[in-house]
C-alpha positions in Angstrom: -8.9 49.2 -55.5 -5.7 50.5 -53.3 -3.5 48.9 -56.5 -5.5 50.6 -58.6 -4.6 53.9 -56.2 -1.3 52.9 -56.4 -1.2 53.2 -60.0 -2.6 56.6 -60.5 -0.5 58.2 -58.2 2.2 58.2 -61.0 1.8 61.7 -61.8 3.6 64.7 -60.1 4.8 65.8 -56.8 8.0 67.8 -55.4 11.3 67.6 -54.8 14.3 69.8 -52.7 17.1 69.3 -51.1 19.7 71.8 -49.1 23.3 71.1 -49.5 23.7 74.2 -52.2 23.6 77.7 -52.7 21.2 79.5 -55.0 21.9 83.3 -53.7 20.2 86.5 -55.4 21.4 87.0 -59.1 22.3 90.4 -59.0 25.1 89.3 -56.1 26.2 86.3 -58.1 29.4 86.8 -60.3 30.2 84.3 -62.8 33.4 82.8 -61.5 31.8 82.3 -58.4 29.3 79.8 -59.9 29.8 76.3 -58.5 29.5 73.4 -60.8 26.2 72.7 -58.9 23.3 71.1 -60.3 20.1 73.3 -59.0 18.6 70.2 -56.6 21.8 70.8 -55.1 22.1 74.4 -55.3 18.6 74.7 -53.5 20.2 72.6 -50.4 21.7 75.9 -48.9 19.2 78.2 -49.6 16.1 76.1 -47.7 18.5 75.6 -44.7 19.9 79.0 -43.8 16.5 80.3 -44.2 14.6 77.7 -42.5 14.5 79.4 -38.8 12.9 83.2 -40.5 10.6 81.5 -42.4 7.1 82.0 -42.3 6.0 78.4 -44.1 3.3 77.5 -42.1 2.8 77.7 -38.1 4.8 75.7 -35.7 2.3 73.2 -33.5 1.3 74.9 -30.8 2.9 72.7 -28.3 6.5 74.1 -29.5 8.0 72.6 -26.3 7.2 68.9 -27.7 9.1 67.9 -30.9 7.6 67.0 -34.3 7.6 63.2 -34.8 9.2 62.1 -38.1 9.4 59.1 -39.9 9.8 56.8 -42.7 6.6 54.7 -43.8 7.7 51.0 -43.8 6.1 47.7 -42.3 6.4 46.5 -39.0 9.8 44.6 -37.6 9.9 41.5 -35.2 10.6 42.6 -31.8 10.6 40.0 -28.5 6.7 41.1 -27.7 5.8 40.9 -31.2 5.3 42.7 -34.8 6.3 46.5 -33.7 6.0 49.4 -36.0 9.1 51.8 -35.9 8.3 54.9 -37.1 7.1 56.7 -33.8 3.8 57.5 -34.8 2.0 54.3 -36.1 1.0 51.8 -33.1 0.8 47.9 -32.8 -1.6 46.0 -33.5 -3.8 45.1 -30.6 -2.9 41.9 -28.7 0.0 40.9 -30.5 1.3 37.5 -29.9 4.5 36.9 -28.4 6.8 34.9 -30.6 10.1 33.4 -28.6 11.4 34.9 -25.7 9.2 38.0 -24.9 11.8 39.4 -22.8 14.7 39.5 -24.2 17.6 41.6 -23.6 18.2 45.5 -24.2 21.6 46.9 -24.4 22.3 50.6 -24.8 25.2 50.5 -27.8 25.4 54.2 -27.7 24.4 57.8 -26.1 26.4 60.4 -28.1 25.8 64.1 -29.1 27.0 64.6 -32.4 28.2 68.5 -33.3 30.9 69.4 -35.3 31.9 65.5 -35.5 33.7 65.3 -39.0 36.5 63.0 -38.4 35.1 62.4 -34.6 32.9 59.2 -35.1 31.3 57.9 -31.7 33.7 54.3 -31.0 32.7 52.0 -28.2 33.4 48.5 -27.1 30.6 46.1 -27.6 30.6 42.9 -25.8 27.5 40.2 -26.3 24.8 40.3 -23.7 24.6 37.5 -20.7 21.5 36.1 -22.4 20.7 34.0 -25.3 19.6 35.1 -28.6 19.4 34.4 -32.4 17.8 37.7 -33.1 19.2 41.3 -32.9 17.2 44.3 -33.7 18.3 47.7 -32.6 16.4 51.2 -31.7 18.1 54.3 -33.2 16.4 57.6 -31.6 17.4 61.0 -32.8 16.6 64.3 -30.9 17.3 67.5 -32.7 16.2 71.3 -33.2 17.8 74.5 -34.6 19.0 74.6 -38.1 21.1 72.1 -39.9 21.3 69.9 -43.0 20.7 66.3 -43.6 23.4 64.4 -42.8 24.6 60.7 -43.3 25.2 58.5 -40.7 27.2 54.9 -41.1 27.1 51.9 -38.4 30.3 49.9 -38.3 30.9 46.6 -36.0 34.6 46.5 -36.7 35.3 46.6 -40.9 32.2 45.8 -41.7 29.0 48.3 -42.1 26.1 47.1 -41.4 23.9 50.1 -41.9 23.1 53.3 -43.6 20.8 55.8 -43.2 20.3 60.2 -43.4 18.6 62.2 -41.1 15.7 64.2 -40.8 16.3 68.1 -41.2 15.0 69.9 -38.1 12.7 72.6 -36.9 14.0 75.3 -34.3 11.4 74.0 -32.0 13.1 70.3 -32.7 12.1 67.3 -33.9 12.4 63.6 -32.8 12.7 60.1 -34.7 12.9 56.5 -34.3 14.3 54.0 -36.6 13.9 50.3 -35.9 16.2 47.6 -38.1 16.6 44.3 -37.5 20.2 43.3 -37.8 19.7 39.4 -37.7 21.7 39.1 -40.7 25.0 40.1 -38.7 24.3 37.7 -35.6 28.4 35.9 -36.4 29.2 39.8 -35.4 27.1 40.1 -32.7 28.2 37.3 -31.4 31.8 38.4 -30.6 33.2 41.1 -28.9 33.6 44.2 -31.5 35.0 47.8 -31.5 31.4 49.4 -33.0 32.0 52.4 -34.6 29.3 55.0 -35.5 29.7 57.7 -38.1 27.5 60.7 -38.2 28.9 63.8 -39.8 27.5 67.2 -38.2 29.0 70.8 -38.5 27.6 73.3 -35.5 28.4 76.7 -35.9 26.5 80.1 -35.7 24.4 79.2 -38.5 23.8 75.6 -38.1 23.0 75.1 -34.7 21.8 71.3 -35.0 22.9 69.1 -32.3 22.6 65.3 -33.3 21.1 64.0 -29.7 21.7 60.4 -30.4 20.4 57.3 -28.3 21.5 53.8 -30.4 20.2 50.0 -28.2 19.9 46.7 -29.3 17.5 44.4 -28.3 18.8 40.6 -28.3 16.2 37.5 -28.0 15.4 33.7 -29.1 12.4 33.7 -31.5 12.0 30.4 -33.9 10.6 32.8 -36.4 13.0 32.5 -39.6 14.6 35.8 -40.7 15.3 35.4 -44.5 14.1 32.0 -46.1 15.0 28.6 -44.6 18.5 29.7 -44.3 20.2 30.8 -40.4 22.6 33.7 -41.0 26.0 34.0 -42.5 28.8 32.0 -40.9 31.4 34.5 -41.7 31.1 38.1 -43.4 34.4 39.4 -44.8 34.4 43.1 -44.7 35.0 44.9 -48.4 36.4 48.4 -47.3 38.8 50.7 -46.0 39.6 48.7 -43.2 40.5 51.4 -40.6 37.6 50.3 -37.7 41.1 49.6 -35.8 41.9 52.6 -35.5 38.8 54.3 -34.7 37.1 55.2 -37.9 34.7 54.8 -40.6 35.9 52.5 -43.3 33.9 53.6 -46.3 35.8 54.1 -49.1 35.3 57.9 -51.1 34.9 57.0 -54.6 37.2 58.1 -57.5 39.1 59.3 -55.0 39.8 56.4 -53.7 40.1 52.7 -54.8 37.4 50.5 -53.7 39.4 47.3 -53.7 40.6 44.7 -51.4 42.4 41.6 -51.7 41.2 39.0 -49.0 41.9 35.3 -48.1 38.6 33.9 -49.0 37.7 30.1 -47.1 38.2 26.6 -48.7 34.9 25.4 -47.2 32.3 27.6 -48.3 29.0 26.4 -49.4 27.3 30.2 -50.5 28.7 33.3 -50.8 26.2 36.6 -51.4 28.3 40.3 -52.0 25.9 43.0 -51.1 27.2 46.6 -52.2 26.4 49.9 -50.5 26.8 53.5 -52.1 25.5 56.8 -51.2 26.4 59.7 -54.2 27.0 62.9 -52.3 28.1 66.5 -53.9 27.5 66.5 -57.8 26.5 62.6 -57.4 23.7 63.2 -55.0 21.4 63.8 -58.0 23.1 61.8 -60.4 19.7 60.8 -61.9 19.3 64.4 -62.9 23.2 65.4 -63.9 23.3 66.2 -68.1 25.3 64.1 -70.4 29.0 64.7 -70.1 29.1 66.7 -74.0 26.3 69.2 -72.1 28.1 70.1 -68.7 29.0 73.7 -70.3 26.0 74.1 -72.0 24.8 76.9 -70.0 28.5 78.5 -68.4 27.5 82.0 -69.4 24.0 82.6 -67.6 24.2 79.6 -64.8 27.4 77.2 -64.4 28.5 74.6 -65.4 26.6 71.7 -64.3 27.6 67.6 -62.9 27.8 65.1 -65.8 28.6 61.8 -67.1 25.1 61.4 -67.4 21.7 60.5 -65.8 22.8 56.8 -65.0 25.2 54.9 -62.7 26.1 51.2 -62.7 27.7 49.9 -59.8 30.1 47.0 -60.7 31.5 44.4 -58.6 34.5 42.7 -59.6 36.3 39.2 -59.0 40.2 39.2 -60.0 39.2 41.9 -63.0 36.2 40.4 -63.7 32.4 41.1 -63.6 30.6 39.6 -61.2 27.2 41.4 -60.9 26.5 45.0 -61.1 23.4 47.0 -59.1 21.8 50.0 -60.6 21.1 52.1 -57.3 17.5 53.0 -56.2 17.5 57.1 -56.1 17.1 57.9 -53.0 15.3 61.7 -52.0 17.3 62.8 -48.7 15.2 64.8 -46.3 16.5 68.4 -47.0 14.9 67.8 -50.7 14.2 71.5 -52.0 12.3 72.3 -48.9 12.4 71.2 -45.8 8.7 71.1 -45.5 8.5 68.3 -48.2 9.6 65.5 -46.1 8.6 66.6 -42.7 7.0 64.8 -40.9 7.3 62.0 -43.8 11.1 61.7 -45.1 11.7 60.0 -48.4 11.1 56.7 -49.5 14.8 54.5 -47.8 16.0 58.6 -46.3 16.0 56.2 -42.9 17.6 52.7 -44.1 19.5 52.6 -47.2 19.2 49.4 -49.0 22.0 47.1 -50.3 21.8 45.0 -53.3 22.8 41.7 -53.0 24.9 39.4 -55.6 24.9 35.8 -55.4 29.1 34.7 -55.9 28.4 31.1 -55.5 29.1 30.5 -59.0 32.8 32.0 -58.5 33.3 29.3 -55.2 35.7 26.7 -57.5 38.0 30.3 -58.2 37.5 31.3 -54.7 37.8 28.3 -52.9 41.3 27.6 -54.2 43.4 28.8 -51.5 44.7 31.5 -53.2 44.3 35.4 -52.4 41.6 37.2 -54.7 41.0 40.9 -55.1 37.7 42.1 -55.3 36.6 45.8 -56.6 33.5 48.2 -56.2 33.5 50.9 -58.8 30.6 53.4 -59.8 30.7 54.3 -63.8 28.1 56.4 -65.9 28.4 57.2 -69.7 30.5 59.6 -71.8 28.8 60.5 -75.0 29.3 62.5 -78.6 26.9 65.4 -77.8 24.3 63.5 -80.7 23.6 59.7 -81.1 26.1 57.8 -79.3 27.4 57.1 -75.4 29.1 54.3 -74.0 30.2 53.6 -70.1 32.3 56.1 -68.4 35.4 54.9 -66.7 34.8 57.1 -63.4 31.9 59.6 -61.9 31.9 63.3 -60.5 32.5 63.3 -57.5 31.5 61.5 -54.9 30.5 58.1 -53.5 31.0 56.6 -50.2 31.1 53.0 -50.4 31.5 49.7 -49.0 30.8 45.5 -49.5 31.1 42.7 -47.8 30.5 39.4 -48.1 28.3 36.7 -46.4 29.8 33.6 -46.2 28.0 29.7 -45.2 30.6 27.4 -44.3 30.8 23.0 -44.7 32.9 21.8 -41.9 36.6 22.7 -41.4 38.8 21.3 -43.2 37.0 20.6 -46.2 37.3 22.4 -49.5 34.7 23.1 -51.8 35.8 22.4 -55.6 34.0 22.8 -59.4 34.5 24.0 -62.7 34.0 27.7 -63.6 31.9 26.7 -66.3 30.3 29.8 -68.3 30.0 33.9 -67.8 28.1 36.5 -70.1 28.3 40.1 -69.3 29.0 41.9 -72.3 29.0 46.1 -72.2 25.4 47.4 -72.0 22.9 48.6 -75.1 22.4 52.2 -74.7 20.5 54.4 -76.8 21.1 58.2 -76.6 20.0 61.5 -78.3 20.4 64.7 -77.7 19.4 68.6 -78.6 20.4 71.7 -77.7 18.6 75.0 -78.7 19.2 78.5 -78.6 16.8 81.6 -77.2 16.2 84.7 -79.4 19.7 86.3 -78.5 21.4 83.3 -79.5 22.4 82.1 -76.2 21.9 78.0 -75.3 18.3 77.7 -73.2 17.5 74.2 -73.4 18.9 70.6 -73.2 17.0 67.5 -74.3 17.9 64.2 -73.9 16.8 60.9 -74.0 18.5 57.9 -72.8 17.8 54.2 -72.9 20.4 50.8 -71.5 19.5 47.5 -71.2 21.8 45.1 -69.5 22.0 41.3 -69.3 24.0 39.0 -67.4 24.8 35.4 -66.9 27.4 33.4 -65.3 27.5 29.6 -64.0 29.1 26.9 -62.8 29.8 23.5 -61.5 30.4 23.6 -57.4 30.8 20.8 -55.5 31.3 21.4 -52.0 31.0 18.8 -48.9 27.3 17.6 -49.1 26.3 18.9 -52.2 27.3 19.7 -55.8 24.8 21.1 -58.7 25.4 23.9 -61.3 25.7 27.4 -59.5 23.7 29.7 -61.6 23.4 34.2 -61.2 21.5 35.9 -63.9 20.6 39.5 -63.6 18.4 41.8 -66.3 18.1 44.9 -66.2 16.4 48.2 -68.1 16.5 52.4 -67.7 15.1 54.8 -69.2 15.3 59.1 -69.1 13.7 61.5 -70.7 15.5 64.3 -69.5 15.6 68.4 -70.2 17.1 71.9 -68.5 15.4 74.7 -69.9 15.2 78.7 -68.6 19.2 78.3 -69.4 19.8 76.1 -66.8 17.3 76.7 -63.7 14.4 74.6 -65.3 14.8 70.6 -64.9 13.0 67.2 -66.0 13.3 63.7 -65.4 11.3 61.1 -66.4 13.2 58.5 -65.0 12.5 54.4 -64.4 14.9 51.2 -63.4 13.4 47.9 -63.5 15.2 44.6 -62.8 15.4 41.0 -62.2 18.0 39.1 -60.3 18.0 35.3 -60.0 20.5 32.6 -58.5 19.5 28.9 -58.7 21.3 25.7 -57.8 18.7 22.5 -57.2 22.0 20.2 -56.4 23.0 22.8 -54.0 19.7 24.1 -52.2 20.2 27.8 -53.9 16.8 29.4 -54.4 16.4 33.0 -54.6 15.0 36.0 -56.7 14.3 39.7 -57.0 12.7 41.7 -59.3 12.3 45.4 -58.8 11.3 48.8 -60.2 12.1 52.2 -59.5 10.2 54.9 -61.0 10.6 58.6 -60.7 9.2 61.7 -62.1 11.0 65.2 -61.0 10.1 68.7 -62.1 12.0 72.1 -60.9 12.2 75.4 -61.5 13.8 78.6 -60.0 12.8 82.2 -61.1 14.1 85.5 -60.5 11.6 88.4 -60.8 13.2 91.6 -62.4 13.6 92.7 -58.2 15.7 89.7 -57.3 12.5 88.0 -55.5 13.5 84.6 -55.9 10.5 81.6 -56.3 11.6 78.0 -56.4 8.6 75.3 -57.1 9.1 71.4 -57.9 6.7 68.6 -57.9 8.3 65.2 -57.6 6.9 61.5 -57.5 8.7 58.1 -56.2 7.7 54.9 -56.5 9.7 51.6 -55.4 8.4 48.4 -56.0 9.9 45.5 -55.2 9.6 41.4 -54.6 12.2 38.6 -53.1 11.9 35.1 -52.7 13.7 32.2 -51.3 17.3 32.5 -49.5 17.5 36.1 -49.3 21.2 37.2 -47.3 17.9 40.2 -45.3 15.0 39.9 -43.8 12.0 39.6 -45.7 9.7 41.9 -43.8 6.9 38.2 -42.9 8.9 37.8 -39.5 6.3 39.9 -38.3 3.1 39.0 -39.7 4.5 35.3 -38.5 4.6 36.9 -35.3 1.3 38.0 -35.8 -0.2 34.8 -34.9 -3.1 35.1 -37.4 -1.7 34.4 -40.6 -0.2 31.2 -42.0 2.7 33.0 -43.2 4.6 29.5 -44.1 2.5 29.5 -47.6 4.3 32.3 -48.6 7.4 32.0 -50.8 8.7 35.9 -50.1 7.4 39.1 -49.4 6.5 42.4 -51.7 6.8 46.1 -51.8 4.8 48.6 -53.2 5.1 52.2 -52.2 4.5 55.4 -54.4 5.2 59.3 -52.5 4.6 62.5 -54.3 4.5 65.8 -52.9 4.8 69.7 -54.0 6.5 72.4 -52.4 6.6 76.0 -53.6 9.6 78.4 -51.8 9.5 82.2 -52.4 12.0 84.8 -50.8 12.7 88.9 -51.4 15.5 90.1 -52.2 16.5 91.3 -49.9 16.4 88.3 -47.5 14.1 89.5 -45.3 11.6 86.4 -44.5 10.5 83.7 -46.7 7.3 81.7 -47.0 6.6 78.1 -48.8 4.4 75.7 -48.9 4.7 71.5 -49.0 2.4 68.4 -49.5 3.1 64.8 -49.5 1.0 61.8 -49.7 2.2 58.6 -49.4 0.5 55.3 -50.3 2.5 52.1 -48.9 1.8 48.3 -49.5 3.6 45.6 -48.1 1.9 41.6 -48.4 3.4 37.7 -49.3 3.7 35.7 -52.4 3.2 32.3 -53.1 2.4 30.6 -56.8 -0.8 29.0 -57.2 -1.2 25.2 -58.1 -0.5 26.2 -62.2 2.3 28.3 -60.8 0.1 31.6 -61.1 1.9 34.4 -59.0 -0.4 35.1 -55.9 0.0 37.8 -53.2 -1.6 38.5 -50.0 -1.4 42.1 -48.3 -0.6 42.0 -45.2 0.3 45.8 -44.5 -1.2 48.8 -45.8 -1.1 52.2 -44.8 -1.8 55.8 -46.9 -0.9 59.5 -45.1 -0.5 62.7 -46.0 0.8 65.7 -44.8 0.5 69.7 -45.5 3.2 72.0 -43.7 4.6 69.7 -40.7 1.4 68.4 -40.5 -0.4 65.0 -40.9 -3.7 65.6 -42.1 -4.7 62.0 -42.9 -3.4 58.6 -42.1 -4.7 55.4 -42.5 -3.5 51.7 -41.4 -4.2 48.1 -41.8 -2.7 45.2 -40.1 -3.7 41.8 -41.6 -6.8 43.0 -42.9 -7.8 45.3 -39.9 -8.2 49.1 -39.7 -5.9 50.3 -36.8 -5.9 53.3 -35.1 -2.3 55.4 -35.4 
């Protein structure tokens, strides 16, 4: 029945987001239009007005901050499966897995305010105690006014996480974010200079102080992280390089190259890229920008709008060529529209940006030849002839911040791993693209149309022998998109209809390489901004997300079982990976006078999430097993429903 739910939540819901102006039209002049999209546009707007508003009543208890958070299952701490979002609780009696005590270590106590160019840097040395597991805590304290803002955590080169914050109240707001960061233990087990980038302008208007506390908690647990595989031996940074001297080292994309040439080890067994992007300024949206022939479709009444279309491949390249590509989930930051949409529930990955990982083990005989190699991260969407035809871009508006790196499992020194680089198919994608532009009863463009279609396949494989092992190394991925997109009202009207699904697979039985992903990304956004003949201004969108996503085998992150292992109560070795279903829609309507005297809006969000394990039955029949469910809704800062199991059982939040 909750699939079923699931399902039929697929219909409409609201979206906002305030990094943009969208001022009164009778003080707008047309050179001062930015080439803004209107989800952009509406950024500003929500977040100057945000402490006059009259949206709803603060809780009474204004001294006490509104709890946020990002729906998501539990994580493996020392005493158990713990849930991190600062409002649900753990399940009763949970069974200690490992050492319960484990050690806690504060990384970082920083206020962020106007800290562009001013990352917090600190000196991390590993903890007197043992451990195999690292999770840390990431608590944020913050009221006034400010924007969302992105925040990147470095040990050295390397990032090993992303997320956004929550946009806060002027009676404040709190968070907690828990992540386990296993995957990096080669890291944590050295001394490193950890870096932390969180970008916050204070002034007279935004007032928003960051209030940052960042621990780790270290501890020995035999619980496995991802599949039957321990972590990475080595993981060679992919980025700007600069954690030397004290700052973040994403790269800003087309500005920038995304490329470094490394000295890659003789005696590697596996090798996994994972690729992280965040699109900011007219790529924040990207899944709404217009085709590239449309940008100036609507210059004379609204601006010219961000292009190269509605889709972005990510590519990663070996030496020039392609290695495996990742078509980025759309992730909603918290400012959205309206604030009110995604407080106290932020967006579907606003706290913990994912990366998509690409198997390389097929590329070991070219890597593993004791020569430099080069490798590349580019973003690309699609020029287009205005009517029937679009092909891949060779750059993007601007702008992405970006970074890889690579996970490395090493044989024994001294050896070198060897093969045949043996096939590779990755020819351009199939895209299918129309497009129509109409006129309104003076003559002047009011709508865009557009529908857009690409399919993607890609193959490579080869022979790899390494020390113990040798077997054909095998990485397919497959992928599909689809838009059906419009602007109407000469440019303050949008729709998307938008959906990603994929499948990624890497196989080796000679070389003990299992491990596959299949996801889906579906999204359906509709906005609309409206000036009365007095300059009252109404803004109204209804937006709905859904991610749904399954891994198995020897994934480079966890899985999301350690938990449910740690459980106690489940026999979570039957299961062959883990799945995701989640599905979030909302509404929000914003209104505002002319003359700027007060606003009012309103927002809704319900979110359904499921999390459980897969196995294959005797005839191979796919089988799952929830393990985690939880619905919750919430009406202007305010949860009005929330429900949670844990293996079966009703819990109280």
């Amino acid at each position: 029945m909750k699939w079923v739910l699931l399902v039929s939540l697929l219909a409409g819901l609201s979206l906002a987001h305030p990094d943009a102006r969208y001022p009164p039209r009778n003080i707008v002049e047309q050179s001062a239009r930015a080439a803004r999209r209107p989800l952009a546009r509406f950024n500003d707007l929500a977040a100057e007005e945000d402490e006059i508003s009259t949206t709803g009543a603060a809780p009474a208890a204004t001294s006490t901050p509104l709890e946020c958070f990002q729906v998501s299952e539990p994580v493996l701490m020392p005493q158990g499966p713990t849930f991190n979002d600062g409002i649900d609780t753990p399940a009763a009696n949970p069974a200690p897995v490992g050492d319960a005590a484990g050690c806690t270590v504060v990384l970082a106590e920083h206020s962020f305010a106007s800290s562009y160019g001013a990352p917090f840097v600190g000196n991390y040395t590993p903890p007197d105690c043992e451990f195999d597991h690292v999770v840390i805590n990431f608590t944020v304290l913050v009221k006034g006014r400010q924007y969302d803002r992105t925040g990147v955590m470095y040990l050295g080169d390397t990032e090993v996480w992303r997320t956004s914050t929550a946009e806060p109240t002027p009676y404040g707001i709190r968070w907690v974010w828990l992540k386990d960061m296993t995957p990096f233990l080669s890291l944590w087990k050295t001394p490193q200079t950890l870096i932390y980038d969180l970008e916050n302008n204070v002034d007279a208007t935004y007032t928003g102080i960051l209030n940052v506390t960042l621990t780790a908690t270290f501890f020995k647990s035999p619980v496995s992280v991802a599949g039957n595989r321990a972590p990475a031996d080595l993981i060679i940074p992919i980025s700007e390089r600069t954690g030397a001297a004290g700052q973040p080292s994403q790269f800003t994309y087309p500005g920038q190259n995304a490329t470094n040439t490394v000295s890659f080890p003789q005696n590697a067994n596996r090798a996994v890229f994972t690729v992280d992007v965040k699109g900011q300024g007219d790529e924040e949206f990207w899944w709404s920008n217009l085709p590239q022939s449309a940008i100036h479709t609507f210059d004379a009444e609204y601006g010219t709008y961000p292009g190269y279309s509605p889709f972005r491949e990510v590519q990663i390249l070996i030496d020039g060529q392609l290695a495996g590509v990742s078509w980025p989930f759309p992730v909603i930051y918290t400012g959205g529209v309206v604030p009110q949409l995604h407080r106290p529930i932020v967006g579907v990955q606003a706290f913990d940006i994912k990366e998509h990982q690409i198997d390389i083990t097929p590329w070991l005989p070219l890597l593993c030849d004791g020569n430099d190699h080069t490798f590349v991260i580019r973003v690309l969407g699609l020029d287009d002839d205005g009517v029937s035809s679009a092909s891949l871009s060779s750059t993007t508006d601007d702008e992405w911040y970006i970074t890889g790196k690579i996970f490395v499992w090493l044989d024994d020194e001294g050896s070198v791993t060897t093969g045949t680089l043996s096939s590779s198919y990755a020819s351009d994608p199939s895209i299918s693209f129309s497009q129509r532009i109409t006129q309104n009863s003076t003559g002047a463009n009011d709508t865009v149309e557009y529908t857009l279609a690409v399919t993607r396949t890609l193959s490579i494989s080869s022979y790899v022998k390494t020390q113990n092992s040798e077997g054909t190394a095998t990485w397919t991925q497959s992928l599909s998109y689809s838009n059906n997109g419009g602007v109407y009202a000469s440019g303050y009207d949008n729709v998307n209809t938008f959906g990603i699904a994929g499948a990624d697979a890497a196989t080796s039985a000679g070389l003990g390489i299992s491990y596959s992903a299949s996801y889906s990304y579906p999204l359906y956004c509709a906005s609309s901004a409206a000036y009365s003949p007095e300059g009252n201004l109404t803004l109204r969108a209804d937006l709905n997300q859904s991610l749904i996503y399954e891994v198995r085998g020897d994934t480079v992150f966890p899985t999301g079982l350690e938990a449910f292992v740690a459980g106690n109560t489940t026999d979570a070795s039957q299961f062959e990976g883990s799945t995701l279903s989640t599905s979030r829609n909302g509404s929000a309507t914003y209104m505002r006078p002319a003359d700027n005297s007060y606003s009012t809006g309103v927002g809704q969000t319900h979110q359904i999430f499921s999390f459980g394990g897969v196995h294959n039955e005797d005839d191979d029949t796919p089988e799952s097993t929830q393990l985690y469910y939880r619905e919750v809704s919430a009406f202007n800062d305010t949860i009005i429903d929330n429900y949670v199991e844990f293996l079966g059982k009703a819990i109280s939040p």
